[in-house]
Backbone bond lengths (Angstrom), bond angles and torsions (degrees), N, CA, C in turn:
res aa  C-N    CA-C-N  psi(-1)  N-CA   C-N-CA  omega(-1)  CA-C   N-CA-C  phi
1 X - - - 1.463 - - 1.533 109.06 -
2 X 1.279 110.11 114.56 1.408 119.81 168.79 2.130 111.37 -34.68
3 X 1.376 110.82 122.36 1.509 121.24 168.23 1.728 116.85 -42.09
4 X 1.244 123.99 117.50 1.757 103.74 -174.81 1.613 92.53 -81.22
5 X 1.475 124.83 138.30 1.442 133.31 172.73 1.779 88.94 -63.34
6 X 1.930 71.56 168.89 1.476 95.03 -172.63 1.492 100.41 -85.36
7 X 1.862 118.60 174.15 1.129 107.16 -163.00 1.485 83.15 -83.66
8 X 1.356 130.11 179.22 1.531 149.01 -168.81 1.413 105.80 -66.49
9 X 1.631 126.56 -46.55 1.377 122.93 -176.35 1.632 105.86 -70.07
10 X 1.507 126.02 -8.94 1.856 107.16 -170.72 1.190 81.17 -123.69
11 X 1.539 88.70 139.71 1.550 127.02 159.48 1.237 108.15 78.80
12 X 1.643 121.69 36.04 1.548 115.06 -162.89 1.375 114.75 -107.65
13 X 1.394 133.74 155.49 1.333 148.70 -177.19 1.516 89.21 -104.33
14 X 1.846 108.59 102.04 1.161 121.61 168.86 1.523 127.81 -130.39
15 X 1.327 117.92 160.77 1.435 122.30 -171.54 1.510 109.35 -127.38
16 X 1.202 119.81 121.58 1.468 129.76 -159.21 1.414 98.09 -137.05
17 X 1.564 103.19 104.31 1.529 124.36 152.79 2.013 115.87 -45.79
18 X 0.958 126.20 152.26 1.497 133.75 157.87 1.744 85.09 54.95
19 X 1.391 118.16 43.80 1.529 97.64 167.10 1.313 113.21 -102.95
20 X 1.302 133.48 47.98 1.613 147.91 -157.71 1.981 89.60 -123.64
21 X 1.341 121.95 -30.67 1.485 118.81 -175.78 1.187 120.27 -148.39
22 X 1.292 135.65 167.77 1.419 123.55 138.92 1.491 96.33 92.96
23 X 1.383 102.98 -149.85 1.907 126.20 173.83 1.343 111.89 -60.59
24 X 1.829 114.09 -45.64 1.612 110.56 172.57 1.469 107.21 -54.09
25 X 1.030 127.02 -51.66 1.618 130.52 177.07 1.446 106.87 -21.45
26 X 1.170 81.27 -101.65 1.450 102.79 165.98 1.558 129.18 -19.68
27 X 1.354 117.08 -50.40 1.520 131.28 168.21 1.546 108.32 -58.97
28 X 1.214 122.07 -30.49 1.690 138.65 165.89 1.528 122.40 -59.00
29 X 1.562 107.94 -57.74 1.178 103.73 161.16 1.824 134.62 -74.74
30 X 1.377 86.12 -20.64 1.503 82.82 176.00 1.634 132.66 -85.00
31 X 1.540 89.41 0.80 1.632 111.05 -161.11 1.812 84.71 -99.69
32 X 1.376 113.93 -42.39 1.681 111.56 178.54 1.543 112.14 -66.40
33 X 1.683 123.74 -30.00 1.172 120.54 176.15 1.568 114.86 -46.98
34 X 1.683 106.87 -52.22 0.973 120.73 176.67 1.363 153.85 -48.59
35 X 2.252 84.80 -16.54 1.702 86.67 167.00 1.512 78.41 119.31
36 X 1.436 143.99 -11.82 1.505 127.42 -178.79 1.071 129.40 -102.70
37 X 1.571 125.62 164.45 1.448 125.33 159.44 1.148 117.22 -65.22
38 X 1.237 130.07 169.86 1.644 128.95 -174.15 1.882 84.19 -144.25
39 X 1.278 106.39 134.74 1.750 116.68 137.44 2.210 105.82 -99.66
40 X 0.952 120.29 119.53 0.968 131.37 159.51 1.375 135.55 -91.68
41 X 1.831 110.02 96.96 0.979 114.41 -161.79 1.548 120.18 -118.61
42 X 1.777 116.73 126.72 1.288 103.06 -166.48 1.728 75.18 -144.31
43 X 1.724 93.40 155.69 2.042 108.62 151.71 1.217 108.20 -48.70
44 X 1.154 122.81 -51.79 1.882 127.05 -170.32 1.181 86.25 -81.48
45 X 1.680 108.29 118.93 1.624 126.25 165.01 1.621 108.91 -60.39
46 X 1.369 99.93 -46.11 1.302 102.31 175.15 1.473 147.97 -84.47
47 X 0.994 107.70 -8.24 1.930 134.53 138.07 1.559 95.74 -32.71
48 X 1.722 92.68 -89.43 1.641 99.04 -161.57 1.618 113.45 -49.32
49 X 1.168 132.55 -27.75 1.590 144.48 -152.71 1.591 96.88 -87.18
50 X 1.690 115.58 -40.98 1.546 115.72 163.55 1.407 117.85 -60.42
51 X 1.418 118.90 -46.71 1.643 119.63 -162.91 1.512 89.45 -86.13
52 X 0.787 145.09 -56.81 1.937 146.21 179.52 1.924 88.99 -28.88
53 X 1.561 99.65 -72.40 1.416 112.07 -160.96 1.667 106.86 -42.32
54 X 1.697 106.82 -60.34 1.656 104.96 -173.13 1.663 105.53 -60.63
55 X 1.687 130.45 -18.10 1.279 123.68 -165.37 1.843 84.72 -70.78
56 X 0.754 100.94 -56.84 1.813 113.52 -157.65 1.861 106.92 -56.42
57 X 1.408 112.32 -38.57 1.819 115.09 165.76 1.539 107.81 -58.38
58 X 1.700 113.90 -25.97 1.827 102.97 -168.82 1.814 80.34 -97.68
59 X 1.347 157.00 18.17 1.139 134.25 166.53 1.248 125.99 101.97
60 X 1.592 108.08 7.03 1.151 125.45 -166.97 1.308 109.59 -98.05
61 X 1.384 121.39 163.11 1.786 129.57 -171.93 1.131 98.76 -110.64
62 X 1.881 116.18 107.20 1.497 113.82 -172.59 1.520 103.03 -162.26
63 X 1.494 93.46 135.61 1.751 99.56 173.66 1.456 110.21 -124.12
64 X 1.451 111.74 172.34 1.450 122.41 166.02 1.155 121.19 -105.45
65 X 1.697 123.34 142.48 1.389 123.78 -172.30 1.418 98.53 -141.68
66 X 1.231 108.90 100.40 2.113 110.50 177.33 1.615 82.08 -73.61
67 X 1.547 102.78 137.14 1.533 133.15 173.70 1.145 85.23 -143.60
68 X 1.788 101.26 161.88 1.515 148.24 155.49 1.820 93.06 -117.16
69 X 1.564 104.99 95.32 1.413 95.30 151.76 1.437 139.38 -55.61
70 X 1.478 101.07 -22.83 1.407 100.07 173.12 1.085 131.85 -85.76
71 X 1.412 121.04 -3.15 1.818 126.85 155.83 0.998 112.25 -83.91
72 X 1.497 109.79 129.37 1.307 121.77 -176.40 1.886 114.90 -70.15
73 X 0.966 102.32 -21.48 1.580 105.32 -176.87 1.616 105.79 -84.98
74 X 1.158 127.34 -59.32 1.828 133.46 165.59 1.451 94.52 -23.54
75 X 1.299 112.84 -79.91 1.406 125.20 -167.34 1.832 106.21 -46.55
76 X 1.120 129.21 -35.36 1.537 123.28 -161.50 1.454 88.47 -101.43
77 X 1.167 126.85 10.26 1.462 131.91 -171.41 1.438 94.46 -104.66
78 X 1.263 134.71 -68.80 1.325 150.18 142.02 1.345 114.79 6.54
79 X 1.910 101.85 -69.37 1.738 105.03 -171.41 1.790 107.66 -75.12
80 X 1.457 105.97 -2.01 1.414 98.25 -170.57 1.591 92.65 -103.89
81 X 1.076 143.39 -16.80 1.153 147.75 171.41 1.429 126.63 -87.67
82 X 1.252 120.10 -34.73 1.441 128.03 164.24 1.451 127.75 -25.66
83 X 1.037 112.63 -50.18 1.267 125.01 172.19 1.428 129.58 -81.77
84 X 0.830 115.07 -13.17 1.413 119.83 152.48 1.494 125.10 -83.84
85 X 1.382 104.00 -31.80 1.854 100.67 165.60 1.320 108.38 -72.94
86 X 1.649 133.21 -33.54 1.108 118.93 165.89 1.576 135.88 -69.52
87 X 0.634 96.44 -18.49 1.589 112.88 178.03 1.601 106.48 95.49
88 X 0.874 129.60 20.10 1.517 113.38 -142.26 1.843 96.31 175.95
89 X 1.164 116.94 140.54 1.796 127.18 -176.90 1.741 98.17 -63.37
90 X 1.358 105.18 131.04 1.721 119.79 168.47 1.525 98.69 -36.43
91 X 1.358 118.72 125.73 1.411 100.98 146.83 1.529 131.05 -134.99
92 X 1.807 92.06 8.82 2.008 101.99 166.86 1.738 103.75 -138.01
93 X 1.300 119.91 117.23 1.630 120.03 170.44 1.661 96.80 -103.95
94 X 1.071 84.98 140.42 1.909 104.04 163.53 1.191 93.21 -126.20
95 X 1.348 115.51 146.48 1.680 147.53 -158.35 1.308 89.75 -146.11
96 X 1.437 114.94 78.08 1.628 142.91 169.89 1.424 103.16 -93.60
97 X 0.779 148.64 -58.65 1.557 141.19 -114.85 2.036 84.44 -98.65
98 X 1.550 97.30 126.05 1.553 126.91 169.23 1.493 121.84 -138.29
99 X 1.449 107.76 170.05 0.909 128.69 -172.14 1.600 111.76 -142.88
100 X 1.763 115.80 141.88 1.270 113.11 173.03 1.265 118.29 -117.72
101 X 1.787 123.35 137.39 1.085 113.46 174.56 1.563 80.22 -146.46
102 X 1.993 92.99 163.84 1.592 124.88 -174.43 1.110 111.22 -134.42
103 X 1.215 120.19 163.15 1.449 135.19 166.37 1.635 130.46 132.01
104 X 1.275 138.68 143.24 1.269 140.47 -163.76 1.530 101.66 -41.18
105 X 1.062 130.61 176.09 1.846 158.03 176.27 1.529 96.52 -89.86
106 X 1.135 121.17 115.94 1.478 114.83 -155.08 1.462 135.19 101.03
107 X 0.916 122.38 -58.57 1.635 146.13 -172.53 1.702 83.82 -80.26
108 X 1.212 138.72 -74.78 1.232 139.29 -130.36 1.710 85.31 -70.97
109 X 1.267 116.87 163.81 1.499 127.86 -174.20 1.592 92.22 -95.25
110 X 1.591 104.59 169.94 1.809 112.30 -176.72 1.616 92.32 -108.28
111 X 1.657 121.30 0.62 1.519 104.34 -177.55 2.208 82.87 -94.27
112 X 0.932 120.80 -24.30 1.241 105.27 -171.55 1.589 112.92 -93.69
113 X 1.559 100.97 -8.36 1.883 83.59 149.82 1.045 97.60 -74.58
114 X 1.181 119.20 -71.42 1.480 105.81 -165.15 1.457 133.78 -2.20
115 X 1.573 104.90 -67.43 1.599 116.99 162.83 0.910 135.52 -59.10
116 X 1.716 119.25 -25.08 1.896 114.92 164.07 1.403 98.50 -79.60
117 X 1.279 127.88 -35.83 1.220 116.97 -172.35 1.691 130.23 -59.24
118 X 1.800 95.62 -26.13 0.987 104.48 172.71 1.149 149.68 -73.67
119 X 1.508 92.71 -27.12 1.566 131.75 176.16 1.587 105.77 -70.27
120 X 1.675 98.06 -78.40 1.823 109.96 -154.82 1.675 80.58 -74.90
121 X 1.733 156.77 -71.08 1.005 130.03 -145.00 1.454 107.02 -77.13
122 X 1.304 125.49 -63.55 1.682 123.49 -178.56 0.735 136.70 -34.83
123 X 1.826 95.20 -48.34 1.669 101.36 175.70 1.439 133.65 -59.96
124 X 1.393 96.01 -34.03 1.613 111.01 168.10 1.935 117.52 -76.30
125 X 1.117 106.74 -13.29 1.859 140.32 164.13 1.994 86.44 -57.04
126 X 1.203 78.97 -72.22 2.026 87.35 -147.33 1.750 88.88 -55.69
127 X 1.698 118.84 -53.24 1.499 119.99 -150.58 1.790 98.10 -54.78
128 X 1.288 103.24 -44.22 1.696 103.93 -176.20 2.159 108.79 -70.28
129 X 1.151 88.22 -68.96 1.709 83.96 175.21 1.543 121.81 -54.74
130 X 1.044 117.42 13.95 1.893 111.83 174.10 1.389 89.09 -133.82
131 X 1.849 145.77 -31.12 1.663 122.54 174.47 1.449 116.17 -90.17
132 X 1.706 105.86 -33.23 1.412 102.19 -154.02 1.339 115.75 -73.22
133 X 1.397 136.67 6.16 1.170 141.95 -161.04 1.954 93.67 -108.67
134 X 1.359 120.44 -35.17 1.633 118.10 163.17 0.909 109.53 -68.15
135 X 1.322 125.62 -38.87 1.974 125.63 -167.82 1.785 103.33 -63.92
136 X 1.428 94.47 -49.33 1.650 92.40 173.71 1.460 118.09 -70.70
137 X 1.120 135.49 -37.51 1.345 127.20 163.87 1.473 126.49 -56.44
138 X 1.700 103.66 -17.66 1.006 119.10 170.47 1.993 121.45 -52.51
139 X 1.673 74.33 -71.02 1.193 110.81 166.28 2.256 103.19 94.49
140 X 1.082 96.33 40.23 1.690 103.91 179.97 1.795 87.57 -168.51
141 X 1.256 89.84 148.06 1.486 120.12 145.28 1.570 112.04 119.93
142 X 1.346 122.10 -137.60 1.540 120.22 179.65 1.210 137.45 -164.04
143 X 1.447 129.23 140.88 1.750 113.04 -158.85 1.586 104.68 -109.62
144 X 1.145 149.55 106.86 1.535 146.33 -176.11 1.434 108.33 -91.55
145 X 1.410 145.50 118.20 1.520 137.62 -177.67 1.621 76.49 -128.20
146 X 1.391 83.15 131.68 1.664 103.70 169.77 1.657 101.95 -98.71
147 X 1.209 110.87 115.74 1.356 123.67 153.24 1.111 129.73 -112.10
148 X 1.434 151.33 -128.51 1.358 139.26 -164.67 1.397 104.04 -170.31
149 X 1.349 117.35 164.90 1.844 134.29 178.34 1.620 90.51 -81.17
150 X 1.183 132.72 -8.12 1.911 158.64 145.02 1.627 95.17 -28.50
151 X 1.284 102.84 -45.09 1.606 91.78 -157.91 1.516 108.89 -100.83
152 X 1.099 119.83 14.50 1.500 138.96 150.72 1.406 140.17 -115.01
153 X 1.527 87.40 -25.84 1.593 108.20 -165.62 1.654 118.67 -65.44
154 X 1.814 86.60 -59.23 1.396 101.85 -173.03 1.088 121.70 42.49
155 X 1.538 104.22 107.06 1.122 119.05 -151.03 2.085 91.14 -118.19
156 X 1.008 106.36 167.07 1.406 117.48 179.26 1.780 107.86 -65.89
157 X 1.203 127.92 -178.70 1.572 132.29 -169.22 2.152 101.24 -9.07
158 X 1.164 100.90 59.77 1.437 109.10 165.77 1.150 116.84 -145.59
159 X 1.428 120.49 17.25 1.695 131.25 173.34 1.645 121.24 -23.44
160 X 1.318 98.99 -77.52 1.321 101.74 170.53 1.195 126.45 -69.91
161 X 1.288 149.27 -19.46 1.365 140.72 131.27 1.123 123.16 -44.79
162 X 1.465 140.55 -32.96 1.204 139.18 -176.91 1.464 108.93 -74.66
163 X 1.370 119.53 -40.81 1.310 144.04 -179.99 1.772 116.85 -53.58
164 X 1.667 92.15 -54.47 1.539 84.98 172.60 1.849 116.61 -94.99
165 X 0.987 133.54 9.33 1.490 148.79 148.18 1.460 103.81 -71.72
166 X 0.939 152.56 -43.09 1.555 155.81 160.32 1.630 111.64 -45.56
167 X 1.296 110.00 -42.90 1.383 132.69 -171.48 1.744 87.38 -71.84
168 X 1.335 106.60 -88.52 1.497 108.60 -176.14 1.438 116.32 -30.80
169 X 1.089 121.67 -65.71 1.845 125.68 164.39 1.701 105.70 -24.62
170 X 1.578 115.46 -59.13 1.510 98.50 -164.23 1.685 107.41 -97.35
171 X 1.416 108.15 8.19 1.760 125.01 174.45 2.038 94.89 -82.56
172 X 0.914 99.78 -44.91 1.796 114.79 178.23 1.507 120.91 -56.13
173 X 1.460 105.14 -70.91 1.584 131.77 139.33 2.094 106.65 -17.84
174 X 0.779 143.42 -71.53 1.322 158.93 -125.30 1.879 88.67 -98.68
175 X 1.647 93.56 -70.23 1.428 109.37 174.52 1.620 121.20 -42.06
176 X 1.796 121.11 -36.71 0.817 97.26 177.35 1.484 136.86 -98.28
177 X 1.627 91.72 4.14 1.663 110.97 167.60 1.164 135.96 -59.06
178 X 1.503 105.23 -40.00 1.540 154.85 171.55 1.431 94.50 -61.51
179 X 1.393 134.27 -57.08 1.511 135.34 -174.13 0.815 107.94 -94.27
180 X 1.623 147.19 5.63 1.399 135.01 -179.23 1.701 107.33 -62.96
181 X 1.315 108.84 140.51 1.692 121.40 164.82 1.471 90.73 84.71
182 X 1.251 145.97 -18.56 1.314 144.92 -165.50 1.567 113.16 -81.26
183 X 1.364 122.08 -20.30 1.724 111.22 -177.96 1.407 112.62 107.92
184 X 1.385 105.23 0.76 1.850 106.78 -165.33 1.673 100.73 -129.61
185 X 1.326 90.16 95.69 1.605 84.57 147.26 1.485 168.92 -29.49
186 X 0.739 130.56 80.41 2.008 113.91 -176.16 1.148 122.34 -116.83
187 X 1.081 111.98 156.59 1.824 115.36 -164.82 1.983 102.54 -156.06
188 X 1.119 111.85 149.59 1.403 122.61 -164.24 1.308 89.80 -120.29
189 X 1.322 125.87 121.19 1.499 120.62 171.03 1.936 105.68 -99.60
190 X 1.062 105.20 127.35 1.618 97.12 175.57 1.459 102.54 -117.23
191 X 1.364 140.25 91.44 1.414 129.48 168.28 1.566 106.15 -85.51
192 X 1.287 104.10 148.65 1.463 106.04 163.24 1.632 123.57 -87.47
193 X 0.841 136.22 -57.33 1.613 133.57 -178.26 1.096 115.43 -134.89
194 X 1.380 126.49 97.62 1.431 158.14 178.99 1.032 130.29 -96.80
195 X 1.805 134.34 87.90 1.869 112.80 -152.56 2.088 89.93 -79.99
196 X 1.066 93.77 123.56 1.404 123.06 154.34 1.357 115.51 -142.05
197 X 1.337 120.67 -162.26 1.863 130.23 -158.78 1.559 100.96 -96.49
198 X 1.145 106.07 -0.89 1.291 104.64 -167.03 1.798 119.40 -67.22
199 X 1.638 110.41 -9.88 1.510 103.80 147.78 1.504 139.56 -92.82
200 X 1.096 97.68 -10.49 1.467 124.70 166.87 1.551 125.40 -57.07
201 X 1.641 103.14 -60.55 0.956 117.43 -177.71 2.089 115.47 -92.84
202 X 1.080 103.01 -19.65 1.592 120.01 165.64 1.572 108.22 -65.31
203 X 1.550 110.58 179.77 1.245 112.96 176.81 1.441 106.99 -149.90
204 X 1.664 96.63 118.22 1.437 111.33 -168.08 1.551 105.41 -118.26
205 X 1.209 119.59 151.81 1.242 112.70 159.98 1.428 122.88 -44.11
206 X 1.219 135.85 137.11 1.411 141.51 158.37 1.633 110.56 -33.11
207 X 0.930 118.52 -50.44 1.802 121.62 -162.53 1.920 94.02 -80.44
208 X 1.337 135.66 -7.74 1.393 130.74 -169.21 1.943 98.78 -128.57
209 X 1.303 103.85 -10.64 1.765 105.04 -174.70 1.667 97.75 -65.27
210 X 1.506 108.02 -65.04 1.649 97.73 176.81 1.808 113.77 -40.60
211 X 1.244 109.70 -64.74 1.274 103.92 172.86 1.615 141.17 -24.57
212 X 1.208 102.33 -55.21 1.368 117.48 -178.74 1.929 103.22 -78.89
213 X 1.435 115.88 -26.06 1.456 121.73 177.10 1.501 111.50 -62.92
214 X 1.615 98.11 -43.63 1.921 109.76 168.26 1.442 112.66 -49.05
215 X 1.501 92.61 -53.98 1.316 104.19 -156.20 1.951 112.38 -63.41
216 X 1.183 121.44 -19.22 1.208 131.16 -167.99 1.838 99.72 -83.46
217 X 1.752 107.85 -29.82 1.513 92.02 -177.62 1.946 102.32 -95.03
218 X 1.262 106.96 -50.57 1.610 105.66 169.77 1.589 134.84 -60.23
219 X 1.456 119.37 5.28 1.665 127.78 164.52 1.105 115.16 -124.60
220 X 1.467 121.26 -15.36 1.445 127.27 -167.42 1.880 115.33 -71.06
221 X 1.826 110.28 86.31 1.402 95.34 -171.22 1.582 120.74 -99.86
222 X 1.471 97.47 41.32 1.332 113.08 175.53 1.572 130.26 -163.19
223 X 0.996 145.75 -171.83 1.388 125.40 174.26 1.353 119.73 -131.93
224 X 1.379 123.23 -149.47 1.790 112.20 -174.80 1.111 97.70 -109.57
225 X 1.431 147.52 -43.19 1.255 141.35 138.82 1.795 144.19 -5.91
226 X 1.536 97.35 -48.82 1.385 125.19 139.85 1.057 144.41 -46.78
227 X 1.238 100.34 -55.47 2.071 123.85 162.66 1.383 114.29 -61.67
228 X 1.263 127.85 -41.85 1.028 119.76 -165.13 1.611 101.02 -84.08
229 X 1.415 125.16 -47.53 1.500 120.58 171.79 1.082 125.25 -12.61
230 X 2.038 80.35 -67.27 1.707 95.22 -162.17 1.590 104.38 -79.65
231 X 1.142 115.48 -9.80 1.757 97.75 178.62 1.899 115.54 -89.94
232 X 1.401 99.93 -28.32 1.553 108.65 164.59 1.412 115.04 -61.98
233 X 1.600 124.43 -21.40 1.599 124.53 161.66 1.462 115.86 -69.99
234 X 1.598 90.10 -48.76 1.517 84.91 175.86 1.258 140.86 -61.06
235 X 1.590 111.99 -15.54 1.321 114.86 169.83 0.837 115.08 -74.57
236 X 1.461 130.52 -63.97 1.802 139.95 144.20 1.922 105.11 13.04
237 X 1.411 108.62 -55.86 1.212 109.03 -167.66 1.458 103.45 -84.67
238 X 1.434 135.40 -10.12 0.906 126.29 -173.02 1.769 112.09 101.25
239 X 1.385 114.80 -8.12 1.490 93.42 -160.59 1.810 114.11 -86.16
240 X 1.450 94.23 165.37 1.586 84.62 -175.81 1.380 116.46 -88.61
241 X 1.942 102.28 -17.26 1.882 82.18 -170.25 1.677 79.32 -118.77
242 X 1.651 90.52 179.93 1.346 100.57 -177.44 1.711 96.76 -148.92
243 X 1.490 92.54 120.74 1.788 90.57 168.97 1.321 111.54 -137.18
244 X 1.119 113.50 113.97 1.719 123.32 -166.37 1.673 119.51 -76.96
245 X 1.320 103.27 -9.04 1.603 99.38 -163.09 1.711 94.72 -144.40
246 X 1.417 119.21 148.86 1.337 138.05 -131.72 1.586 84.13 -100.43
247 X 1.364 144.80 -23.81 1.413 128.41 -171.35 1.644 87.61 -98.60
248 X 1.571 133.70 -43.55 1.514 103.28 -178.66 1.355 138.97 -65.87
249 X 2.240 99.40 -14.53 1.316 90.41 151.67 1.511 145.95 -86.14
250 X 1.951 95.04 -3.11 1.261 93.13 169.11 1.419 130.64 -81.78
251 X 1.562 112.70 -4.48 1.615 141.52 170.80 1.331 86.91 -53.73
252 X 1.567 115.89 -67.46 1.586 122.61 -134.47 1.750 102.85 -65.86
253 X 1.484 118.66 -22.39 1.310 123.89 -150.98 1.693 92.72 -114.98
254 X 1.107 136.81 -36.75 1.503 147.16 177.82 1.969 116.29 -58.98
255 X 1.515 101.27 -53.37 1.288 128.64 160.42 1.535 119.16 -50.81
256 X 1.345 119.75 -47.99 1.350 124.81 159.98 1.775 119.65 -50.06
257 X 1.202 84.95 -55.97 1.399 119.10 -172.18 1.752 119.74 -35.61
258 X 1.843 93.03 -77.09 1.140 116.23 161.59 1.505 132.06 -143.64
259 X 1.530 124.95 76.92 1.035 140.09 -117.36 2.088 101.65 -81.89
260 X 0.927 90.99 -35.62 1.357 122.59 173.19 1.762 108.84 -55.73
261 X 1.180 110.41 -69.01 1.413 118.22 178.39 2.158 96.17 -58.36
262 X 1.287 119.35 -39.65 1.247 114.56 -154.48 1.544 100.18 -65.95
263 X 1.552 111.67 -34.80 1.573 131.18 -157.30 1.724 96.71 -76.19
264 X 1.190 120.33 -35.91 1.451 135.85 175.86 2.050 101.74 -62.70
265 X 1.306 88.22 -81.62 1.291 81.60 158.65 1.131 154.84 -9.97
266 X 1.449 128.44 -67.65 1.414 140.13 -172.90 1.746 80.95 -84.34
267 X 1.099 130.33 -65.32 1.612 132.99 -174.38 1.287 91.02 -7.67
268 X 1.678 114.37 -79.47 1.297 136.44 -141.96 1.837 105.38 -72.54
269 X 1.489 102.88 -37.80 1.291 90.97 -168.91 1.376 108.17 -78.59
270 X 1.560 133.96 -39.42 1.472 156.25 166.26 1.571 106.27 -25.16
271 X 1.657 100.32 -39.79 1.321 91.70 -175.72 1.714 124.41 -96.42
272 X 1.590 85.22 -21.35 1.915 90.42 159.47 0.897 146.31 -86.90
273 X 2.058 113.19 9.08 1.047 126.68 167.50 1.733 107.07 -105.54
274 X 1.076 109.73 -19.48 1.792 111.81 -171.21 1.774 89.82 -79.58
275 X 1.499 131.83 -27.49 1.336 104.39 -161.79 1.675 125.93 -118.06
């Protein structure tokens, strides 16, 4: 009798974008709990060189790889190299690594879409178009693109963030049609408010940075630790979306619902909490 494989999150040879902070972190350690290798890959050499380092003191098989997801050449440099730091063929990528930026439709600069765009849409562009084509030949393992309750939500002065989280959702969507019957997993994680660096290291207007700094300890009904669990189960199970926290699924179902009333909504509330 043929062996049934393991589910995709244990024992996996994986490559994790933005695993230097935050949810990638987290997606690092929880992927080593599990029995896997980790490549740990962040822009900050030294992010990844800490989380590699603590994987490797608990016994774990883990390196660091400073990437720019958003160059296409780094990145195909990466998928051709991966496997040799692991010892062993990729068989789970998470397409973590983001960036935050804010501001009105207008106001926001076109060099700083540029840069979320480059980051949160491409990067998740390059992570799928340079593995997912081995994973399917593979025929096992799993693709995770972290997107956001962003990519439905749409939220007020978050245009271009919302925009490329929308992208990832129907880049995710696409991917897993494309992989159906094939052995490969994918799953779209959309959390809504997660304290990671991601205001820190984003670029918000000054008058919304406090805001969004509040906002990460007073909405946040879950953590990065959390997220990553439950979305590494969820792939396990097969599912495609993933929403970790009880108001983005009540977004996800309200918005359907009555899309009109929802758009009024967030308007109204966005603006009685920002002022």
């Amino acid at each position: 009798m043929k062996k049934k494989p393991l589910p995709p999150s244990r024992g996996a040879a994986a490559v994790i974008t933005g695993a230097g902070s935050g949810i990638g972190r987290s997606f690092a350690y929880e992927v080593a709990r599990r029995g896997g290798a980790v490549v740990c890959v962040d822009i900050h050499a030294e992010r990844a060189a800490q989380v590699a380092s603590s994987l490797r003191a608990l016994g774990s098989h883990a390196v660091a790889r400073q990437c720019d997801v958003g160059d296409a050449a780094q990145m195909q440099s990466l998928a051709e190299d991966a496997e040799g730091l692991l010892g062993r063929p990729v068989t789970l990528v998470i397409n973590n690594a983001g960036v935050g930026l804010g501001g009105p439709i207008g106001e926001v600069s076109l060099d700083d879409w540029r840069w979320c765009m480059n980051v949160n849409l491409w990067g998740v562009i390059h992570g799928c178009h340079f593995f997912a084509p081995a994973l399917r030949d593979l025929g096992y393992g799993g693709i995770i693109n972290v997107a956001s309750a962003a990519a439905f939500g749409a939220a007020p002065e978050m245009t271009t963030y919302n925009v490329t989280k929308a992208g990832v959702l129907a880049l995710s969507e696409t991917l897993a049609a494309e992989l159906a019957g094939t052995g490969v997993h994918v799953t779209a994680l959309c959390p809504t408010v997660v304290p990671t660096n991601i205001v820190e290291d984003g670029r918000l207007p000054e008058r919304r940075r406090d805001f969004a700094r509040s906002a990460m300890t007073r909405f946040a009904l879950t953590n990065a630790d959390r997220v990553a669990r439950q979305t590494l189960d969820a792939l396990d199970r097969g599912d495609l979306y993933m929403l970790p926290q009880i108001d983005g699924r009540i977004a996800w179902r309200l918005k359907r619902l009555a899309p009109r009333l929802y758009a009024r909504a967030v308007g109204e509330t966005y603006r009685l909490l920002a002022d």
